[in-house]
C-alpha positions, -999 to 999 in steps of 0.1 A, spaced: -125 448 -324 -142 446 -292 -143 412 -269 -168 400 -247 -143 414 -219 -150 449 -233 -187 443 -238 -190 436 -203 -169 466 -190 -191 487 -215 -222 471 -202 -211 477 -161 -205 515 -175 -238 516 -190 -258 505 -159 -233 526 -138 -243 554 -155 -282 550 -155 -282 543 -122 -265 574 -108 -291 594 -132 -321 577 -111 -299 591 -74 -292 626 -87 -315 653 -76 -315 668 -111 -324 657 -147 -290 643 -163 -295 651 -197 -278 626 -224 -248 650 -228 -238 648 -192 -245 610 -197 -224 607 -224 -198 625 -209 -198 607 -176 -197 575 -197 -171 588 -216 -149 598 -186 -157 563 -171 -143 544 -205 -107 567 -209 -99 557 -173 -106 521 -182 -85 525 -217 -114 519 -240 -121 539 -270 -150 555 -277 -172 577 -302 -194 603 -288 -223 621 -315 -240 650 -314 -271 652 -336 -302 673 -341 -334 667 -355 -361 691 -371 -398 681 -355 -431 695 -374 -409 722 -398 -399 741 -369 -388 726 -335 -351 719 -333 -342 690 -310 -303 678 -299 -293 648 -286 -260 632 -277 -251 592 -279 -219 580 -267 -206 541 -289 -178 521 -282 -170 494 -309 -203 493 -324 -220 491 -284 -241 525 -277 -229 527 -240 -257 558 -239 -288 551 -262 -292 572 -294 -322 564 -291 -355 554 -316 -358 589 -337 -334 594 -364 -309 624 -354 -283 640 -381 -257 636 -373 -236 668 -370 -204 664 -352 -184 637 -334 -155 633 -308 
């Protein structure tokens, strides 16, 4: 169960994260995200699931997406489409 402790670790890790993606000089796609996040949380002690998912746009355009959730909290947004799931770590 997580506790308001956690929540605001997960929320510092959350903001940590988005904010070093405004400072790099590259695109930080949400896998790197998620794994930065992810790295950031193990060091800390806190469990987490990270998704991958794709999504089929107009018949034919295949689109991927990782999310990264700890405890029910999506530390990197999956964001407002619906992705299938396809794998988790």
């Amino acid at each position: 169960m997580i506790t308001d402790v956690d929540t605001i670790q997960l929320k510092k890790i959350r903001y940590a994260v988005s904010r070093a993606n405004k400072l790099a000089c590259w695109k930080n796609i949400c896998l790197v995200k998620s794994f930065a996040a992810r790295f950031m949380l193990q060091r800390r002690g806190i469990a987490s699931v990270m998704y991958l998912g794709l999504q089929i746009r107009n018949g034919k355009e295949l689109f991927a997406h990782a999310w990264l959730v700890s405890g029910g909290f999506h530390v990197t947004p999956k964001g407002i489409t619906d992705y299938k799931k396809i794998y988790s770590i």
